[in-house]
N, CA, C and O atoms as CSV, one atom per row, in Angstrom:
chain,resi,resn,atom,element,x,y,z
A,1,UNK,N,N,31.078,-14.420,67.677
A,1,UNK,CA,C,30.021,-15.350,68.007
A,1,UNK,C,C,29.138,-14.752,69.093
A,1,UNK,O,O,29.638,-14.445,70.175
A,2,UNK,N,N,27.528,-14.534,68.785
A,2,UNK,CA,C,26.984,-14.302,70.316
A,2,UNK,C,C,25.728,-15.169,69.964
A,2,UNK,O,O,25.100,-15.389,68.928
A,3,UNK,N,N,25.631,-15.574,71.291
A,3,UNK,CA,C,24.054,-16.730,71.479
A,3,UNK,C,C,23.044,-15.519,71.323
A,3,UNK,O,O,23.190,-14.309,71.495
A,4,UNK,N,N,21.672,-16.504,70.829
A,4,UNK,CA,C,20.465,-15.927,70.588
A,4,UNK,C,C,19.938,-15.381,71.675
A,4,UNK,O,O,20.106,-16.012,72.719
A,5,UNK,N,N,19.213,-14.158,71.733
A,5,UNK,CA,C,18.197,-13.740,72.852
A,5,UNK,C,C,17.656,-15.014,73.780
A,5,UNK,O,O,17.495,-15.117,74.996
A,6,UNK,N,N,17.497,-15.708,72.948
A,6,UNK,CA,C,16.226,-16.767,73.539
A,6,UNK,C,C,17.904,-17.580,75.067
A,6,UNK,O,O,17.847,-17.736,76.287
A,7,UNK,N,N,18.837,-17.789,74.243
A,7,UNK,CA,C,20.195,-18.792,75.120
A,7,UNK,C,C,20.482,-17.267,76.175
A,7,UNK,O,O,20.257,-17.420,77.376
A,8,UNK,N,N,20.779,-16.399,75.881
A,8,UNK,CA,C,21.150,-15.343,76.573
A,8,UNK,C,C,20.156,-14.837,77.911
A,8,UNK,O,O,20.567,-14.710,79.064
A,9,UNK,N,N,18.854,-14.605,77.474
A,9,UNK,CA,C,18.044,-15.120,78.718
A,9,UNK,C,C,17.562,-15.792,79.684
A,9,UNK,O,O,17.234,-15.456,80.822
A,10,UNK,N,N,17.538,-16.979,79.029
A,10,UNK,CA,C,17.575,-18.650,79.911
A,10,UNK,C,C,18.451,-18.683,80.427
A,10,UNK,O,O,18.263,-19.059,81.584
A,11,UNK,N,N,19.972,-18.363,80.078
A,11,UNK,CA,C,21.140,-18.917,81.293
A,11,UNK,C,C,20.939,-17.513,82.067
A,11,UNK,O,O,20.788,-17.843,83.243
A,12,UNK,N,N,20.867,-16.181,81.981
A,12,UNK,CA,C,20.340,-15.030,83.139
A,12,UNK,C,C,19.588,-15.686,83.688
A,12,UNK,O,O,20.113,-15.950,84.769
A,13,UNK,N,N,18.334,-16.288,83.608
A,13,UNK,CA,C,16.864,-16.277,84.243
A,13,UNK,C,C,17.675,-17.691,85.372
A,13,UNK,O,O,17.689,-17.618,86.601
A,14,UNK,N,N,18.129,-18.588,84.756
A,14,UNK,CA,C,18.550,-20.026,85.562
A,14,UNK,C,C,19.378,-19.602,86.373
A,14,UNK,O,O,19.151,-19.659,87.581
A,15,UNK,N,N,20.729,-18.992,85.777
A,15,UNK,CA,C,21.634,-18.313,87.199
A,15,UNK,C,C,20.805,-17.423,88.283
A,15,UNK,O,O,20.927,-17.391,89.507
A,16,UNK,N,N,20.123,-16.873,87.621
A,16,UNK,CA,C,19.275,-15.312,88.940
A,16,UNK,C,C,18.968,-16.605,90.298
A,16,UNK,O,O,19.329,-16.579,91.474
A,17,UNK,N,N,18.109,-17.731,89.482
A,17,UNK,CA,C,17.132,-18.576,90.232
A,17,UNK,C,C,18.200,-19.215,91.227
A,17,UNK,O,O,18.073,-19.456,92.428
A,18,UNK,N,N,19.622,-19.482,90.121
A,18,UNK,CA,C,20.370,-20.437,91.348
A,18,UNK,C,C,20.747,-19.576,92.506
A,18,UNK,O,O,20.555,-19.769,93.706
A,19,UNK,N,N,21.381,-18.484,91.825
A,19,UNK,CA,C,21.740,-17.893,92.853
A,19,UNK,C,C,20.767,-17.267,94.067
A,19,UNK,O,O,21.202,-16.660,95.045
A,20,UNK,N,N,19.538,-17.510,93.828
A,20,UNK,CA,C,18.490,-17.262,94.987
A,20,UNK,C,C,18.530,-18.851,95.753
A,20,UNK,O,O,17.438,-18.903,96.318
A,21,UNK,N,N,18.983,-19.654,95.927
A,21,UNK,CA,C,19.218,-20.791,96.078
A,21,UNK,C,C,18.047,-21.808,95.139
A,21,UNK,O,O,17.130,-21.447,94.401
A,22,UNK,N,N,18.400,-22.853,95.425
A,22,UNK,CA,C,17.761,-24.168,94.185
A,22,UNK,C,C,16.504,-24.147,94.625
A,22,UNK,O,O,15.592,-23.925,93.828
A,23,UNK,N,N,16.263,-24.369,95.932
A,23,UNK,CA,C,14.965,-24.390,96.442
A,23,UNK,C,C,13.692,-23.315,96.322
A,23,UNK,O,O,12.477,-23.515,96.302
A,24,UNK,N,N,14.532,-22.016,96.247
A,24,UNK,CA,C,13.312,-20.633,96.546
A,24,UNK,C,C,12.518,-20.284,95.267
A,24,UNK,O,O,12.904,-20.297,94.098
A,25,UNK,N,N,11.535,-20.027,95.688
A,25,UNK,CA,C,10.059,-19.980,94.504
A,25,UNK,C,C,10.615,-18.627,93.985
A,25,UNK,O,O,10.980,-17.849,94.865
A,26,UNK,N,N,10.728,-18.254,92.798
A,26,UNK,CA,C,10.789,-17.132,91.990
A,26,UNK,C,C,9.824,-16.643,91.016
A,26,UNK,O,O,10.155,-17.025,89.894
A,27,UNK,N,N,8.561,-15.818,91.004
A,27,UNK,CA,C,7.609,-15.391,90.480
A,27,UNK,C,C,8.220,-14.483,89.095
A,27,UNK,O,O,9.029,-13.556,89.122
A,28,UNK,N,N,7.526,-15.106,87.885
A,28,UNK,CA,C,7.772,-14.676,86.661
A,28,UNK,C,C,7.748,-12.709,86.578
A,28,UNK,O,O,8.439,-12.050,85.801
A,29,UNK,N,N,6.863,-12.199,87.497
A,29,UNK,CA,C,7.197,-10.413,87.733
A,29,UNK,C,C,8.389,-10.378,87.887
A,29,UNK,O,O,9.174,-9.928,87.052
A,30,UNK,N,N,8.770,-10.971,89.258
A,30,UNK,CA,C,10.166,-10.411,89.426
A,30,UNK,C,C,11.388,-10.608,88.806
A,30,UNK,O,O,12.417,-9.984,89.062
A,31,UNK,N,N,11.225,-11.703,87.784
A,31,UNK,CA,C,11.974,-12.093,86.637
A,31,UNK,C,C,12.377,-11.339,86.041
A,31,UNK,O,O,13.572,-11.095,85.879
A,32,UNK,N,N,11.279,-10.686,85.484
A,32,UNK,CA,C,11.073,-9.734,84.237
A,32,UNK,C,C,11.318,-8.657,84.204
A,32,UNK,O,O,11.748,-7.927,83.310
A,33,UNK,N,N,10.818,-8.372,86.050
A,33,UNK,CA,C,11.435,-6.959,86.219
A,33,UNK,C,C,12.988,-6.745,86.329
A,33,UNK,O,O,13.533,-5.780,85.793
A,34,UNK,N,N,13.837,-7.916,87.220
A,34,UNK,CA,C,15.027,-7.754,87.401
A,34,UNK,C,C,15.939,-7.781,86.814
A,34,UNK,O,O,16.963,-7.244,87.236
A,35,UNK,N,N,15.886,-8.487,85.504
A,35,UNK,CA,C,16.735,-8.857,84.853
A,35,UNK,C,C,16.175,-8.148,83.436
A,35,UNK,O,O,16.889,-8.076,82.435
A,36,UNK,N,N,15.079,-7.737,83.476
A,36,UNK,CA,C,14.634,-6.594,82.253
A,36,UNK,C,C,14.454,-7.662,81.237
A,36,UNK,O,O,15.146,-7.518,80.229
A,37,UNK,N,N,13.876,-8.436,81.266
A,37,UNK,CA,C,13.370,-9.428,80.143
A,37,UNK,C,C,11.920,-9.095,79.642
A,37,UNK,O,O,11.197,-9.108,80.638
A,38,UNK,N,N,11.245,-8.823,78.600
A,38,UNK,CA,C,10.364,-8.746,78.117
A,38,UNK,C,C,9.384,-9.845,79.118
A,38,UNK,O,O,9.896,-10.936,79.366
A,39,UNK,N,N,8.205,-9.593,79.593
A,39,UNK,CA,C,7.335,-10.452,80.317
A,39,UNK,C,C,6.828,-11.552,79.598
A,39,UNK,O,O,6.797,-12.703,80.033
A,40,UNK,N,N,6.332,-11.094,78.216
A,40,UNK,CA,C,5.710,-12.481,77.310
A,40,UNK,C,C,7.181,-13.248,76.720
A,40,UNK,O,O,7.203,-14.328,76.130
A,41,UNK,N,N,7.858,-12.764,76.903
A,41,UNK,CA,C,9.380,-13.821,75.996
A,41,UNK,C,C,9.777,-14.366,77.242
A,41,UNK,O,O,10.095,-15.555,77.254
A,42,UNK,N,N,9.819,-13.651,78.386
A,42,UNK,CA,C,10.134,-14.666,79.474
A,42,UNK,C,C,8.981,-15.984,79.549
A,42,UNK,O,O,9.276,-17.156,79.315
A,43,UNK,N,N,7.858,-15.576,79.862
A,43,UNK,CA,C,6.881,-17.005,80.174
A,43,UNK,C,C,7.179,-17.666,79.164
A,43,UNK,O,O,6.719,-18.760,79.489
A,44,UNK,N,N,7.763,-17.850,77.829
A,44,UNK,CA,C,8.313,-18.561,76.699
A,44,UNK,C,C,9.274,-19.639,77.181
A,44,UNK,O,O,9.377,-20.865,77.236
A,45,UNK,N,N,9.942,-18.489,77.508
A,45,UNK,CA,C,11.353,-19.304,77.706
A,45,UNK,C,C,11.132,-20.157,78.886
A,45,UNK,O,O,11.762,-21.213,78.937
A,46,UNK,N,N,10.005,-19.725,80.223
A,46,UNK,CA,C,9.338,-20.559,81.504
A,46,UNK,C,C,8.712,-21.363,81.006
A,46,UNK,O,O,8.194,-22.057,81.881
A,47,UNK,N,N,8.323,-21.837,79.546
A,47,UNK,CA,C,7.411,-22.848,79.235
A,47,UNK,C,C,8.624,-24.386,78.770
A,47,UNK,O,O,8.799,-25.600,78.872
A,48,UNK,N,N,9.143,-23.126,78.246
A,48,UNK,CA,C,10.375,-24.610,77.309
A,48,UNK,C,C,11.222,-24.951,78.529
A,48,UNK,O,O,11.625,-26.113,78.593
A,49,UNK,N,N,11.610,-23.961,79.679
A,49,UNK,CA,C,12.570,-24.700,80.724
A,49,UNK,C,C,11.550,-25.948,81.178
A,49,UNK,O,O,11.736,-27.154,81.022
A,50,UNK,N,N,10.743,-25.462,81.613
A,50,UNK,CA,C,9.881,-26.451,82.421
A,50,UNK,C,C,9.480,-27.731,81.618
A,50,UNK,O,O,9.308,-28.847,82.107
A,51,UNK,N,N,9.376,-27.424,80.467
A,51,UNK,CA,C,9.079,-28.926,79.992
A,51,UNK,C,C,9.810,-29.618,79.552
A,51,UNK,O,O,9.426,-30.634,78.972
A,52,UNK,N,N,11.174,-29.291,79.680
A,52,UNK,CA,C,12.371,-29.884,79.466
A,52,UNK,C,C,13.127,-30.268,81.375
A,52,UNK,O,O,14.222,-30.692,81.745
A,53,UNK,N,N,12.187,-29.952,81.938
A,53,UNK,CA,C,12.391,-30.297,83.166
A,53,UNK,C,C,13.759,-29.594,84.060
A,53,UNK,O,O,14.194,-29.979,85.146
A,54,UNK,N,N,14.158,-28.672,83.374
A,54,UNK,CA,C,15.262,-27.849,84.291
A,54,UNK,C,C,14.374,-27.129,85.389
A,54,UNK,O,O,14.701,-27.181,86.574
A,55,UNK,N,N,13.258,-26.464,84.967
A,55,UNK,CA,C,12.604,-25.571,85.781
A,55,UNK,C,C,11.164,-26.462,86.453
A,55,UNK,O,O,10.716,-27.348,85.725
A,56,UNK,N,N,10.655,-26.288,87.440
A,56,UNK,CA,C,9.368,-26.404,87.998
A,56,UNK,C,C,8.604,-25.172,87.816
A,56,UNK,O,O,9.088,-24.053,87.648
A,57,UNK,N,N,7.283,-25.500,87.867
A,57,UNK,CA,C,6.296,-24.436,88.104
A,57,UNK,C,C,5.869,-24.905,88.972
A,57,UNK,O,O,5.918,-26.122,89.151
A,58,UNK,N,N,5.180,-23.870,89.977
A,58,UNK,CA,C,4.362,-23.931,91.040
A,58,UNK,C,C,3.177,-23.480,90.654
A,58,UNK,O,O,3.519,-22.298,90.604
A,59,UNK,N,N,1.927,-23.457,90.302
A,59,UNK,CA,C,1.139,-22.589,90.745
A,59,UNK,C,C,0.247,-22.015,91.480
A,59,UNK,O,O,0.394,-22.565,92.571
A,60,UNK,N,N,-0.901,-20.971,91.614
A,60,UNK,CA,C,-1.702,-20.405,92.705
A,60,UNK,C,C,-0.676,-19.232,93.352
A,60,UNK,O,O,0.522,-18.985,93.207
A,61,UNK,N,N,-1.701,-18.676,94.093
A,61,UNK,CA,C,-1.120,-17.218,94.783
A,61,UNK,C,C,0.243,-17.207,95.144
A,61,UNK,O,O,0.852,-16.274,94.620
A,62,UNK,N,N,1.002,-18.027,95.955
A,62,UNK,CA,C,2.555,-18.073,96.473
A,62,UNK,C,C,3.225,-18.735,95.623
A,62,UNK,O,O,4.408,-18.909,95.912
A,63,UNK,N,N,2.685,-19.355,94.231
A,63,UNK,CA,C,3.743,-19.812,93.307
A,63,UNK,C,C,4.827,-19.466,92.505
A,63,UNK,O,O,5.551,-18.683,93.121
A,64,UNK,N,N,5.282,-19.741,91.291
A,64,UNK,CA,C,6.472,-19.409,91.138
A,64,UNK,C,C,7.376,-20.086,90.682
A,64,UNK,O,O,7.573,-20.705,91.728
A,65,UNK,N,N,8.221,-20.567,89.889
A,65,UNK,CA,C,9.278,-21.126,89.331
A,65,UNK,C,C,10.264,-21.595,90.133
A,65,UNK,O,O,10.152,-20.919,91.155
A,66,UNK,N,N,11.243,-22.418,90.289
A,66,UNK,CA,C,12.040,-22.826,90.892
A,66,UNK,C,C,13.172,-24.178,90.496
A,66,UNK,O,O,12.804,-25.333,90.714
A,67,UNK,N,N,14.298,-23.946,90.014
A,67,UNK,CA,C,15.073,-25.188,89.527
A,67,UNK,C,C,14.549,-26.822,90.161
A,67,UNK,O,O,14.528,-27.256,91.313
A,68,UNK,N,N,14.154,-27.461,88.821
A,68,UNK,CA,C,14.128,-28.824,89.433
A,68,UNK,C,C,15.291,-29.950,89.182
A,68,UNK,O,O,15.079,-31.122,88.869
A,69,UNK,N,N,16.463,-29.385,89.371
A,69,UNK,CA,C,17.567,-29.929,89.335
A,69,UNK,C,C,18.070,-28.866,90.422
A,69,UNK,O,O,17.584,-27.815,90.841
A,70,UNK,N,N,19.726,-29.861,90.823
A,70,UNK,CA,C,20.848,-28.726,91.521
A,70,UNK,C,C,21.177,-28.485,90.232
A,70,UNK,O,O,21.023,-29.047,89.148
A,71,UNK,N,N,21.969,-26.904,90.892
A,71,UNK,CA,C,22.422,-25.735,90.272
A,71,UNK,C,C,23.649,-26.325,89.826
A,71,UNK,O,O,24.026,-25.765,88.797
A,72,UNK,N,N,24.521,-27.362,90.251
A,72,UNK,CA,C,25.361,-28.078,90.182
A,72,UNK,C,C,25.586,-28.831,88.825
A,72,UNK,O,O,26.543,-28.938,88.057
A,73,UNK,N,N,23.833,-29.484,88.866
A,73,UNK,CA,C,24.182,-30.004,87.879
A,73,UNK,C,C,23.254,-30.233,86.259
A,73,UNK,O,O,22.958,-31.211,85.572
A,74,UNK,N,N,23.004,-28.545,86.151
A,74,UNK,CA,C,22.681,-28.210,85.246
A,74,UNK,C,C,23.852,-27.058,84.684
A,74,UNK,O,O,24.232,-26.080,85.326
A,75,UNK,N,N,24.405,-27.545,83.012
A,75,UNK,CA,C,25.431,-26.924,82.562
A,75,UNK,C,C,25.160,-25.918,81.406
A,75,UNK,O,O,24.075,-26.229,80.916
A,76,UNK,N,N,25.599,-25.027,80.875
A,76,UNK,CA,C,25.575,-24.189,80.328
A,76,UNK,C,C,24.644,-25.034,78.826
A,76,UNK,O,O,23.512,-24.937,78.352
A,77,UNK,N,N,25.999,-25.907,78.482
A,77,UNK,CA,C,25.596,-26.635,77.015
A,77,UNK,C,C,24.058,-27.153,77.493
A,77,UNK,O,O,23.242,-27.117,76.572
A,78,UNK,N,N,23.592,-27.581,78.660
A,78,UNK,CA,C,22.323,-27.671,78.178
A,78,UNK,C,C,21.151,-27.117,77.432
A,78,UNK,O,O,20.418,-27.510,76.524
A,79,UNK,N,N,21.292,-25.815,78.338
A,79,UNK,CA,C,20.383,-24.635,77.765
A,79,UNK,C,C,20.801,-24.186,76.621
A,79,UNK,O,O,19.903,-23.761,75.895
A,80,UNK,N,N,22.051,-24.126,76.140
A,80,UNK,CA,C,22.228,-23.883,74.700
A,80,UNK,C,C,21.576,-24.778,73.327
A,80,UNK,O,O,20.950,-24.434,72.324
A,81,UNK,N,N,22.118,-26.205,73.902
A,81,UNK,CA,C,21.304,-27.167,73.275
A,81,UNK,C,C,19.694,-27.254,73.433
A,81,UNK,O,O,19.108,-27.833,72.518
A,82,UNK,N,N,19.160,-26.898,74.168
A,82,UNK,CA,C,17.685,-26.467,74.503
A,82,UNK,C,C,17.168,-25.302,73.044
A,82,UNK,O,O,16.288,-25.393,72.187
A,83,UNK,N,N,18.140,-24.353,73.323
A,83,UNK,CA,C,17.577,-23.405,71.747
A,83,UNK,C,C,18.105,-23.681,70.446
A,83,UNK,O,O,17.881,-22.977,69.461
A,84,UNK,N,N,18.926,-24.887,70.456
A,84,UNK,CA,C,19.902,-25.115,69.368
A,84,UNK,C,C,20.691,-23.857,69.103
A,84,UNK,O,O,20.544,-23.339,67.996
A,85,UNK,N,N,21.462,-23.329,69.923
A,85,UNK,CA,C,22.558,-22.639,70.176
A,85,UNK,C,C,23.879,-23.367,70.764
A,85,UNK,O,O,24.614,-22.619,71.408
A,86,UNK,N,N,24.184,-24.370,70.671
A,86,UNK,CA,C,25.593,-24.691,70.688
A,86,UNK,C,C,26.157,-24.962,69.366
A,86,UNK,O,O,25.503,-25.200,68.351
A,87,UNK,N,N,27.931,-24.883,69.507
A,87,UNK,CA,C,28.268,-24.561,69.030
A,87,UNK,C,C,28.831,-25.836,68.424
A,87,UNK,O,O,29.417,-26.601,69.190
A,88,UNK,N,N,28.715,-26.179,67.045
A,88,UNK,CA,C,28.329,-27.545,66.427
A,88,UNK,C,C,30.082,-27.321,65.947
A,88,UNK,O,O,30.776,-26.330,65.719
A,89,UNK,N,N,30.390,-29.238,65.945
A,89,UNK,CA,C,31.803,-29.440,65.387
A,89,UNK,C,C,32.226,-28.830,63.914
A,89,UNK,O,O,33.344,-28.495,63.524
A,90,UNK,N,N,31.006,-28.800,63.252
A,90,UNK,CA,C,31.689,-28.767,61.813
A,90,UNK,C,C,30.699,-26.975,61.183
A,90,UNK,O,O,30.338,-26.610,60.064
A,91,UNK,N,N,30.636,-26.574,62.028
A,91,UNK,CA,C,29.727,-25.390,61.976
A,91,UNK,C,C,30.875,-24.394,61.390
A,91,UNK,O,O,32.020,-24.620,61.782
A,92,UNK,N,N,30.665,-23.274,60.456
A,92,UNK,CA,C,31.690,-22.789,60.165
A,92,UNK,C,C,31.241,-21.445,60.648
A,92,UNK,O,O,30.019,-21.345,60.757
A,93,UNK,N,N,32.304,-19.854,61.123
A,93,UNK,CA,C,32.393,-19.240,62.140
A,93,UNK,C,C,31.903,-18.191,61.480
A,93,UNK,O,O,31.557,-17.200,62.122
A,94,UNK,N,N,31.767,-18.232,59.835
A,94,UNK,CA,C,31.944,-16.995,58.948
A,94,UNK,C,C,30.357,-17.551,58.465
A,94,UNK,O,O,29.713,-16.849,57.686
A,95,UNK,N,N,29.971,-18.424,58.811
A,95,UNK,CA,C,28.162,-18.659,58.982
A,95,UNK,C,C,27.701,-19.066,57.342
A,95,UNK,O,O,26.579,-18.876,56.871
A,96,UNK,N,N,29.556,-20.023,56.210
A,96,UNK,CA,C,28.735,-20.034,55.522
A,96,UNK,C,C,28.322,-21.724,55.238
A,96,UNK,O,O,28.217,-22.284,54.147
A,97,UNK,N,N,28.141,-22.282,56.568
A,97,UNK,CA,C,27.138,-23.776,56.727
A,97,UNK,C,C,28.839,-24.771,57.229
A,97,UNK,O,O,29.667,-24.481,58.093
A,98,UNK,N,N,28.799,-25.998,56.217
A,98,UNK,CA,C,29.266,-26.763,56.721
A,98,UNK,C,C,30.626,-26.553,56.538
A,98,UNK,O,O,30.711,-26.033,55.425
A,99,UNK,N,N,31.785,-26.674,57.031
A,99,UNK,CA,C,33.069,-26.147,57.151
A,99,UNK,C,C,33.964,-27.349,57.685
A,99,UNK,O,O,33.996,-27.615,58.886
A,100,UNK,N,N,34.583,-27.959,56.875
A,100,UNK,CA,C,35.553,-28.933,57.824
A,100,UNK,C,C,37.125,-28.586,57.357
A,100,UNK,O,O,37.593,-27.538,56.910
A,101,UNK,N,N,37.905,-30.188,57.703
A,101,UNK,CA,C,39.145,-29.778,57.126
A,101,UNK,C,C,39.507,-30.106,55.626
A,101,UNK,O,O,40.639,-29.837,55.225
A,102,UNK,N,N,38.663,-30.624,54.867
A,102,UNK,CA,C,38.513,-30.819,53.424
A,102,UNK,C,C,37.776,-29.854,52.892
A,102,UNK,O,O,37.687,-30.046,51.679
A,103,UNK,N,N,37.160,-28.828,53.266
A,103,UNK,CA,C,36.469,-28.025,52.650
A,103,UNK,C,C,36.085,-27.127,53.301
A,103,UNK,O,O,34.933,-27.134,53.735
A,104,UNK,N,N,37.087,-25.940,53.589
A,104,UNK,CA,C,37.006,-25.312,54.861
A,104,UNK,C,C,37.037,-23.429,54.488
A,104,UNK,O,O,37.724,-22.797,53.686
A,105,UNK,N,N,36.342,-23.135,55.131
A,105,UNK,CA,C,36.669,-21.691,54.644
A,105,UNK,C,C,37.889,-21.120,55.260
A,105,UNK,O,O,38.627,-21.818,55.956
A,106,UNK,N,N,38.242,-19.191,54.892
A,106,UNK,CA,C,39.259,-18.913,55.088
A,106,UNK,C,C,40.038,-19.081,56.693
A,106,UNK,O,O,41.172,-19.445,57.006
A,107,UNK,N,N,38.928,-18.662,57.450
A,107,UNK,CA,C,39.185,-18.620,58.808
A,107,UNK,C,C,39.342,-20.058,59.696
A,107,UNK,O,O,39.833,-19.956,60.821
A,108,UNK,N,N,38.998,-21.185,59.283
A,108,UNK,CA,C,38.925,-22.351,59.411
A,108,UNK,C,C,39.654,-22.993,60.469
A,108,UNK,O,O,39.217,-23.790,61.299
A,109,UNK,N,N,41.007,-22.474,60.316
A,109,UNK,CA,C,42.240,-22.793,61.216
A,109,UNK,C,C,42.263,-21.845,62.134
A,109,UNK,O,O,41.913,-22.416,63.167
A,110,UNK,N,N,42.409,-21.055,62.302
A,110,UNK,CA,C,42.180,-20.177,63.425
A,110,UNK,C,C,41.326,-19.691,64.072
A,110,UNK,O,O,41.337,-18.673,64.764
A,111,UNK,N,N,40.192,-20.744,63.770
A,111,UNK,CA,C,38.989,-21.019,64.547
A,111,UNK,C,C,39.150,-22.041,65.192
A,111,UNK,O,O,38.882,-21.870,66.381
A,112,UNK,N,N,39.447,-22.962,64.959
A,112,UNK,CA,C,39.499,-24.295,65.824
A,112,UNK,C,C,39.595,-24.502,67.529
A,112,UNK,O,O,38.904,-25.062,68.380
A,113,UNK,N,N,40.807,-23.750,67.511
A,113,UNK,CA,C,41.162,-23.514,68.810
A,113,UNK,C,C,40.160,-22.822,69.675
A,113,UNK,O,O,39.700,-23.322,70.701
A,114,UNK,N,N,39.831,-21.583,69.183
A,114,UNK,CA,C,38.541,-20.658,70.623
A,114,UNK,C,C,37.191,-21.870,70.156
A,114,UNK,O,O,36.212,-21.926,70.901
A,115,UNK,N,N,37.228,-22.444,69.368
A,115,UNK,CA,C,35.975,-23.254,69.316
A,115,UNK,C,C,35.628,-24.345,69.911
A,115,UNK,O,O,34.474,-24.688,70.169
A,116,UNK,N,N,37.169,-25.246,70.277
A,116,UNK,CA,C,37.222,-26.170,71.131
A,116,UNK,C,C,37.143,-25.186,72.775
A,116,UNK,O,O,36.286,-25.586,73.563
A,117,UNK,N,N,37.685,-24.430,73.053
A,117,UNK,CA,C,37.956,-23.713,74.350
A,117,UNK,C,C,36.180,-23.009,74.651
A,117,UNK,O,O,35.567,-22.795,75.697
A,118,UNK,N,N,35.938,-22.882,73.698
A,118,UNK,CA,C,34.078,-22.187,74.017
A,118,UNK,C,C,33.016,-23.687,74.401
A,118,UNK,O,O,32.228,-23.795,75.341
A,119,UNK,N,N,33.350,-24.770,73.266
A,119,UNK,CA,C,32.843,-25.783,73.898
A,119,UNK,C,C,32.928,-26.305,74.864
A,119,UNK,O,O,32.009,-27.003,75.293
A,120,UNK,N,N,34.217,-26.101,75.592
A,120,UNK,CA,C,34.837,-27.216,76.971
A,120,UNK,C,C,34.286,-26.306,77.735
A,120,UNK,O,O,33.522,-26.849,78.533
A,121,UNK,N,N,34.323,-25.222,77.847
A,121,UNK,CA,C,33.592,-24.229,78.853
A,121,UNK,C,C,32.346,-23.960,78.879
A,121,UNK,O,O,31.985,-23.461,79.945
A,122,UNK,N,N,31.231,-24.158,77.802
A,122,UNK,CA,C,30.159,-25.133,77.847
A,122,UNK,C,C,29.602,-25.851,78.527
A,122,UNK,O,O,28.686,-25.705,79.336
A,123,UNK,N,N,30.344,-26.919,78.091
A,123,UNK,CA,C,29.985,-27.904,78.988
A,123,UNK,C,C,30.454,-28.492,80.145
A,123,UNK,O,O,30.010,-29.572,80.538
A,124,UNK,N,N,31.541,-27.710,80.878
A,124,UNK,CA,C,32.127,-27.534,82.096
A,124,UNK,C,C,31.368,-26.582,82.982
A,124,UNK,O,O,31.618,-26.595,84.187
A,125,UNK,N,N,30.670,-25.946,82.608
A,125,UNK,CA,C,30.312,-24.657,83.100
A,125,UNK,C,C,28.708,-25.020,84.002
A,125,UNK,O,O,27.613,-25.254,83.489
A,126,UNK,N,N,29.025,-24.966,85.302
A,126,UNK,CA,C,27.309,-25.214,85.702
A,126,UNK,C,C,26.793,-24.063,86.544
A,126,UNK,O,O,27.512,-23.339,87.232
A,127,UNK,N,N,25.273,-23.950,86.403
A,127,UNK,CA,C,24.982,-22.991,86.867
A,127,UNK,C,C,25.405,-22.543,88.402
A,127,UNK,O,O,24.747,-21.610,88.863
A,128,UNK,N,N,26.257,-23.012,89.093
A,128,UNK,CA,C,26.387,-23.088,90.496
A,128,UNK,C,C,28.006,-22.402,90.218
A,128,UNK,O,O,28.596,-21.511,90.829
A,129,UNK,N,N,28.261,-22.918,89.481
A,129,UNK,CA,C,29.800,-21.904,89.269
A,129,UNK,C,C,29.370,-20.379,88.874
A,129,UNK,O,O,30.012,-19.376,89.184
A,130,UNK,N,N,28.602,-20.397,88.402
A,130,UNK,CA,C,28.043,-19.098,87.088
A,130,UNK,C,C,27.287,-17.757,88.094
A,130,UNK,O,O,27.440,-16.536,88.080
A,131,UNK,N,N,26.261,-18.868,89.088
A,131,UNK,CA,C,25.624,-17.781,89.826
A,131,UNK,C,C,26.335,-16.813,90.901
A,131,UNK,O,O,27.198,-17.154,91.710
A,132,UNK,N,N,25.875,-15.746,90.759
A,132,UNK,CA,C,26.697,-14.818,91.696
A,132,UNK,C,C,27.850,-14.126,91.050
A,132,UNK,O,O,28.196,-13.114,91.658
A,133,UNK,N,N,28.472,-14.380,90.076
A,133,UNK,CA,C,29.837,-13.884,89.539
A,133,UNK,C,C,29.489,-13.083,88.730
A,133,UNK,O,O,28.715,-13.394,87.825
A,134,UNK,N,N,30.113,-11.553,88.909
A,134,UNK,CA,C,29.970,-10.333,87.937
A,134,UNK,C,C,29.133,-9.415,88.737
A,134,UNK,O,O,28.290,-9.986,89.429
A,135,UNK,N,N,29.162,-8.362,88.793
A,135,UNK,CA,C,28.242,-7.511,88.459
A,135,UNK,C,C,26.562,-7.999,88.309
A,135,UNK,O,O,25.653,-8.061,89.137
A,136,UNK,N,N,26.644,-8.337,86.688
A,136,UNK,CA,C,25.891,-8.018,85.717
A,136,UNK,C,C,24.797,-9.297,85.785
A,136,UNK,O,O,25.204,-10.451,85.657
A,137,UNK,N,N,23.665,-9.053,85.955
A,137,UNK,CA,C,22.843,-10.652,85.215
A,137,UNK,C,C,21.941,-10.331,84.090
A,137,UNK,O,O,21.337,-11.231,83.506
């Protein structure tokens, strides 16, 4: 399983921001530069945060982006659900559509389990736990 470019950038771009704290203005350059995001797919993804109200814009010379929520309490499953990238109950793993326990493909059962454990961590998961941890953003 891996999330789309579009989920994979948004939770980088939201953690970078938390972890600069909730409050501090973050300019779409340094976005793009730091985290190596394409500049026009980032302002994309700065259009849909913001009008879904996770993100603020500022604009004029000292403006800049900045969480309009705590980091606290914005969770992973949001932004997934934002690109329609979460990971749906009856979704099947082998991608061929609807999959349950009456009509299930091969892998079916031994999916269940990492599928419940990817969801709970989902939506347990907030950007305030997330920022800062690893290496890598």
């Amino acid at each position: 399983m891996q999330l789309s470019n579009s989920s994979q950038y948004a939770i980088r771009i939201l953690a970078y921001m938390a972890d600069k704290k909730d409050t501090m203005l973050v300019n779409a350059t340094e976005l793009s530069e730091t985290l190596l995001i394409p500049y026009k797919y980032l302002t994309k993804i700065m259009t849909e945060l913001v009008k879904v109200d996770l993100v603020e814009s500022i604009r004029g010379r000292e403006g800049g982006f900045r969480l309009k929520k705590k980091s606290s309490e914005i969770m992973v499953s949001d932004i997934l659900d934002l690109f329609n990238d979460s990971i749906k109950d009856e979704q099947c793993v082998l991608g061929i559509g609807f999959c349950n326990g009456l009509c299930k493909c091969a892998l079916h059962d031994q999916w269940m389990e990492p599928k419940l454990l990817l969801q709970k961590m989902f939506r347990e998961s907030s950007l305030e736990e997330i920022a800062g941890r690893g290496c890598k953003i």
